[in-house]
N, C-alpha and C positions, 0 to 999 in steps of 0.2 A: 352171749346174746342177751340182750334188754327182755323183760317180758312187756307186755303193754302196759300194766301197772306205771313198772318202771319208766316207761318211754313217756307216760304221762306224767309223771313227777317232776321228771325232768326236763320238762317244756314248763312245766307251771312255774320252776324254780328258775328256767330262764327270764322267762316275763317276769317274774317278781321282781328281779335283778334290775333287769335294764328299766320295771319303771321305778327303781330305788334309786338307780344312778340319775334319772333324766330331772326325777324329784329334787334330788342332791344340785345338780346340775345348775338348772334351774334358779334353787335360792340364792346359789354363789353368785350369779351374776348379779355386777352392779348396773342395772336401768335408770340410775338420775335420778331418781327421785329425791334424793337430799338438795338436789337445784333448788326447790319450789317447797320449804317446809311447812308443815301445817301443824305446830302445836300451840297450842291458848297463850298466850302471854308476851308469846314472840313479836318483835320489834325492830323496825329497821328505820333509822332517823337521814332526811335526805335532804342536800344545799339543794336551794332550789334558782339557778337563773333563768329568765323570759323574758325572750325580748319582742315586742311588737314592731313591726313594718310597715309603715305607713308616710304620710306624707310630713309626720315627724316620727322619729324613732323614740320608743320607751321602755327603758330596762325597768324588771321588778328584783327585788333578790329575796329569799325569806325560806321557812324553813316548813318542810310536811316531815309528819309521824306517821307511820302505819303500823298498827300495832294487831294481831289476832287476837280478838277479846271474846269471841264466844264461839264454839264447836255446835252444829244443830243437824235434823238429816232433813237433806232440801223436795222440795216437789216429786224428783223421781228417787228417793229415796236413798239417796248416797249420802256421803258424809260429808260436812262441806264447812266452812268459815266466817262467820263475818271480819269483816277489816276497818277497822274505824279508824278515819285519816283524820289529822288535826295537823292546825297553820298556827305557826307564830313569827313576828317579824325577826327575832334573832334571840338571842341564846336568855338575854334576860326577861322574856315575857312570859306568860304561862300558855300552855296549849289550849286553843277553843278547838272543840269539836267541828266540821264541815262539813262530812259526808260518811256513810256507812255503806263500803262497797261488800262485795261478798268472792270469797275463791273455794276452790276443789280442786284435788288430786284424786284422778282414778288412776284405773293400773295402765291408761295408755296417754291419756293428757292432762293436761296443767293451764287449768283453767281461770278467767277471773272474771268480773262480769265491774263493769266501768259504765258508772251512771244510766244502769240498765241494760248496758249492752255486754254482752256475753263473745269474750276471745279465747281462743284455744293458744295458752302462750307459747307451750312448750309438748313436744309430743315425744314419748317415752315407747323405748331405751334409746335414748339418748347416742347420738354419732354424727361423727361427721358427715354433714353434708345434706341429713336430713330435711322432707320439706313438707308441706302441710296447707291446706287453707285455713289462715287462723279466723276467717271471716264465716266457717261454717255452719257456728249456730248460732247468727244473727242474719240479718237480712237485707244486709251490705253484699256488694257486690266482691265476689272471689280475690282473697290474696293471700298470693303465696309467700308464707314467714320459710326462713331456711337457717339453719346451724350452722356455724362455723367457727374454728377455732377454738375445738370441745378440749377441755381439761387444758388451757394454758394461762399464764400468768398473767394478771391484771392488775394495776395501780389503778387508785382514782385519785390519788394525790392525800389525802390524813390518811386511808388503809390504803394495803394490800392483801391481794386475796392471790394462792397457789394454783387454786384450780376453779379456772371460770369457763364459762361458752358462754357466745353470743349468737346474738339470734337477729338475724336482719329481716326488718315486717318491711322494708320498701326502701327502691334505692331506685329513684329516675332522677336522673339528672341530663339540662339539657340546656341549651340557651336561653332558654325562659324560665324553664323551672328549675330547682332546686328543692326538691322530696329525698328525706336520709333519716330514715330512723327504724333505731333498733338500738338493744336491751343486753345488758349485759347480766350474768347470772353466776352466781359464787357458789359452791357447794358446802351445803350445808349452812346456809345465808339468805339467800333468793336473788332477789332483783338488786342489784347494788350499783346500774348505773342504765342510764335514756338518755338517748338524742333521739330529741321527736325538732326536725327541720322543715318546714314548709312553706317556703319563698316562691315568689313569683317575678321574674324583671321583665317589664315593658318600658323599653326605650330606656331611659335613668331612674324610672322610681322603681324602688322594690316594694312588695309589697306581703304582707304572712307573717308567720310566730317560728320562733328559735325557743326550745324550751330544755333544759337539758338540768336531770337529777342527778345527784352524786352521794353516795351513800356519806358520813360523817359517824356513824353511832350504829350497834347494832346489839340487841342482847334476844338469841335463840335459847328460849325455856327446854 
């Protein structure tokens, strides 16, 4: 027979256990978080085609940088990015600066904030089929972004990447419109390919922008 001593030791030394194991647990699991990197120096170089719609068609071709160049802790106090994008018409020109966007990684989404506006890109841990309002802390109206096709193969035609997911932010397609875009994402990379489509046809003219990035370059510090 246990004395009480005993019977409580050995309750203390079960809960130690099981929360040793849930601890352990826990770390092992991989959450995605290497989709959406965030260290200083990191760089992902993207072809850029867009096409406009209109009563003439106008292709552009050219190239963006986005690079994390400085780590700071934002408004509520997290840890967060800035991202300095830069344009150049093709490989022989030097990069101007264009905009300074900003992103964060918490421990449940993956964020980025786009000429002010703040998307929730990717929500963590990461799986199949996942879905989310990515419009939640801006003040656009409700859309649902969804996962799919987590951990599989992707070409974008210069790379290839082993394990990617995508994430579809809108897909209506109908006799008038044509809305198709969403995001492709690499692990341990980030975003390495967009189709942002937004056509409209009345009667023969079509009218809206085709804009689609492809990763080209990437160097993760």
């Amino acid at each position: 027979m246990f004395t009480l001593k005993q019977k409580v030791l050995f309750v203390v030394a079960i809960v130690l256990f099981l929360s040793c194991k849930k601890e352990q647990d826990l770390s092992t699991i991989d959450l995605g978080y290497s989709f959406f990197p965030n260290k200083v120096g990191s760089f992902i170089i993207y072809e850029v085609d867009s096409t406009y719609y209109g009563i003439t068609d106008t292709t552009f071709h050219y190239q963006i940088k986005e690079e994390l160049t400085e780590a700071y802790t934002d408004e509520v106090n997290q840890a967060a990015n800035k991202i300095s994008r830069y344009y150049r018409h093709s490989n022989n020109q030097p990069w101007v600066l264009i905009d300074v966007w900003s992103q964060k990684r918490t421990t449940s989404t993956a964020e980025k904030v786009v000429e002010n506006v703040r998307y929730i890109k990717l929500m963590f841990p990461l799986k199949e089929g996942n879905s989310w309002n990515g419009n939640a802390m801006n003040n656009f109206p409700a859309q649902e972004y969804k996962s799919v096709q987590v951990n599989q193969f992707y070409d974008v035609g210069i790379l290839q990447f082993p394990k990617t997911l995508k994430v579809v932010e809108l897909n209506n397609v109908n006799l008038v419109d044509n809305q198709n875009i969403f995001e492709i994402y690499a692990d341990g990379v980030g975003m390495v390919f967009r189709q942002a489509t937004n056509l409209n046809t009345q009667g023969s003219q079509t009218s809206g922008t085709d804009v689609q990035y492809r990763a080209i370059s990437y160097s993760i510090e």
